[in-house]
C-alpha angles and dihedrals in degrees: 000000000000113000108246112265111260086044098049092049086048093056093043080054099058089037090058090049087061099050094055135239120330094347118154115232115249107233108251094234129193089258096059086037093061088050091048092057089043089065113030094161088070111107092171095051096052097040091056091034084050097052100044088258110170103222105193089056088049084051099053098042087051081054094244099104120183133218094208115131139054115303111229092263095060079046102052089040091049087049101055096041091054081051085058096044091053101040121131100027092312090305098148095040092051090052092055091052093061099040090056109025103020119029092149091064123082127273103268097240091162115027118189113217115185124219100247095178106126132145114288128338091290092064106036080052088057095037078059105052092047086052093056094043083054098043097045087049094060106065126195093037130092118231126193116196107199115214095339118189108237117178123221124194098230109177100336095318138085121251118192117222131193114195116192098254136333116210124209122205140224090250086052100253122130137232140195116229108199110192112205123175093215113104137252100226108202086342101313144086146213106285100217090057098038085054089046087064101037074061096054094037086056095064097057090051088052084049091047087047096064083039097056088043093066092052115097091243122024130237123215112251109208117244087216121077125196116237109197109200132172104270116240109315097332137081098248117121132238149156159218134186116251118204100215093170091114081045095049089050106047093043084059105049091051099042082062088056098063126113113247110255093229090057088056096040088053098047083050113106114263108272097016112165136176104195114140093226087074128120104262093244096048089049096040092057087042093065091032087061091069122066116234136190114232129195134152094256090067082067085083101028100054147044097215081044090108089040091051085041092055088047093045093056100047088058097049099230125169102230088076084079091054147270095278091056092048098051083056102055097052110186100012102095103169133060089226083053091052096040090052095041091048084058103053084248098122134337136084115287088204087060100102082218096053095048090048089053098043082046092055096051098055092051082052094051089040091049092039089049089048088050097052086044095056084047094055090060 
């Protein structure tokens, strides 16, 4: 749901506020989208996703740069393997759809792909959207949308999201085409990044998916996504079907979690930036006025991930060790309170962590005590 008009000004204002002086705002992209619901706890991360922040300038200006994120030359060879893909007027591409989605529907001979440039993301998201209504409209024919602009409500505000094409089909369904330059070795990929993708795929078929509700009446948009990737060693491109239906859903559920951005923007301290030509200290106690979540998977999912781990660690808390080991101490958040449970110091016997701990630590003491007995021999 949109947030009404003068209140959603209101919030792009503060947001803007946030941000600093004449800074432009960084797109929220499918990618960032898929680690923020993967980590719904994360105020900081939404906050600062939320207001354009760029956070590897923000890294690098808190002196914990990152190296997350593609060099230039992943970049430049992504690039000019999606232009061969879609070569032709998405010949190719289209080809590879129906070989592997639709082989019931007839060959796409002559493909219509619609012009989406308008002014600003507001208006390439409704160029879209008139381009789908037209194209599902028109049955019997395949449509590629090239780059289309979809909108999806995160938090209370609007991020704007470009997947690399959307296919209709001649029944009028729509599918999401994800373009990776990673190859499919003897018909398979590596697992972490397909699942990276399933991920990001997720998120515009969540997007479609609001798109397709406000139709008359609404397409079906398909639960498998196609993933082109180089095949083996070579630049030629091919393809396989990828079910994101246990992504969809959990993208979603925690999408809902999440905390609105507003609530966090208003709990924030009056005059909080976080503009990277600030002073260190004043940026410093800017982040550090937002709570964040950290675990080690944010190490490949965000750029302030090594600032959040040294705090982390100087704290002593107990999500450093990961999210697992967390969920099983249960109200022990930090390494000095389970120390000090696992040796009878403080703590509840009758909490079950606390027993396993103490527990533990007595069939540590009793192996440790044989070992030093057979040595002694």
């Amino acid at each position: 749901m949109p947030l009404p008009r003068t209140r959603g000004t209101a919030l792009r204002h503060r947001l803007a506020e946030l941000r600093g002086p004449d800074v432009p705002a960084k797109a929220l992209d499918a990618r960032a989208l898929a680690a923020l619901a993967a980590n719904p706890g994360c105020k900081r991360r939404a906050i600062l996703d939320g207001a354009g922040v760029n956070k590897a300038a923000l890294a690098g200006a808190l002196g914990s740069r990152s190296a997350f994120g593609q060099s230039q030359f992943a970049l430049t060879r992504g690039n000019a393997f999606e232009a061969k893909v879609k070569a032709d007027g998405g010949a190719e591409l289209l080809r590879l759809v129906r070989e592997k989605l639709d082989r019931g529907a007839e060959p796409p001979a002559h493909a219509r792909v619609p012009e989406l440039t308008a002014t600003g993301p507001e208006g390439r998201t409704a160029r879209t959207a008139l381009a789908l209504r037209e194209a599902t409209e028109a049955p019997g024919e395949w449509t590629l949308l090239d780059h289309p602009m979809l909108a999806l409500d995160v938090a209370g505000s609007p991020a704007f999201l470009e997947p690399d094409a959307v296919v209709v089909h001649p029944d009028g369904s729509w599918t999401v085409v994800e373009i990776k330059s990673f190859p499919m070795l003897d018909g398979s990929a590596d697992p972490a990044k397909v699942g990276a993708a399933a991920r990001q795929a997720a998120v515009y078929v969540l997007a479609l998916e609001e798109v397709a509700a406000r139709l008359e009446s609404a397409p079906r948009v398909r639960d498998r996504v196609l993933l082109v990737c180089p095949k083996d060693f070579s630049n030629l491109p091919t393809a396989s079907a990828v079910d994101v239906r246990k992504q969809r859903a959990v993208t979603a559920r925690q999408l809902d979690r999440l905390t609105r951005i507003e609530d966090i923007a208003d709990a924030l301290p009056a005059g909080t930036c976080f503009s990277p030509e600030l002073p260190a200290a004043d940026l410093t106690a800017a982040v550090e006025s937002v709570p964040a979540a950290y675990a080690p998977e944010c190490l490949s999912a965000c750029e302030l991930a090594f600032h959040c781990r040294a705090r982390s660690l100087e704290s002593g808390a107990v999500t450093s060790l990961g999210r697992s080991v967390r969920a099983e101490l249960g109200g022990l958040t930090t390494v000095e309170d389970v120390l000090s449970a696992a040796r009878g110091e403080s703590g509840d016997p009758d909490d079950p962590a606390v027993a396993a701990l103490r527990r533990a630590a007595r069939l540590r003491a009793e192996a440790l005590g044989q070992e030093a007995v057979a040595g002694c021999r």
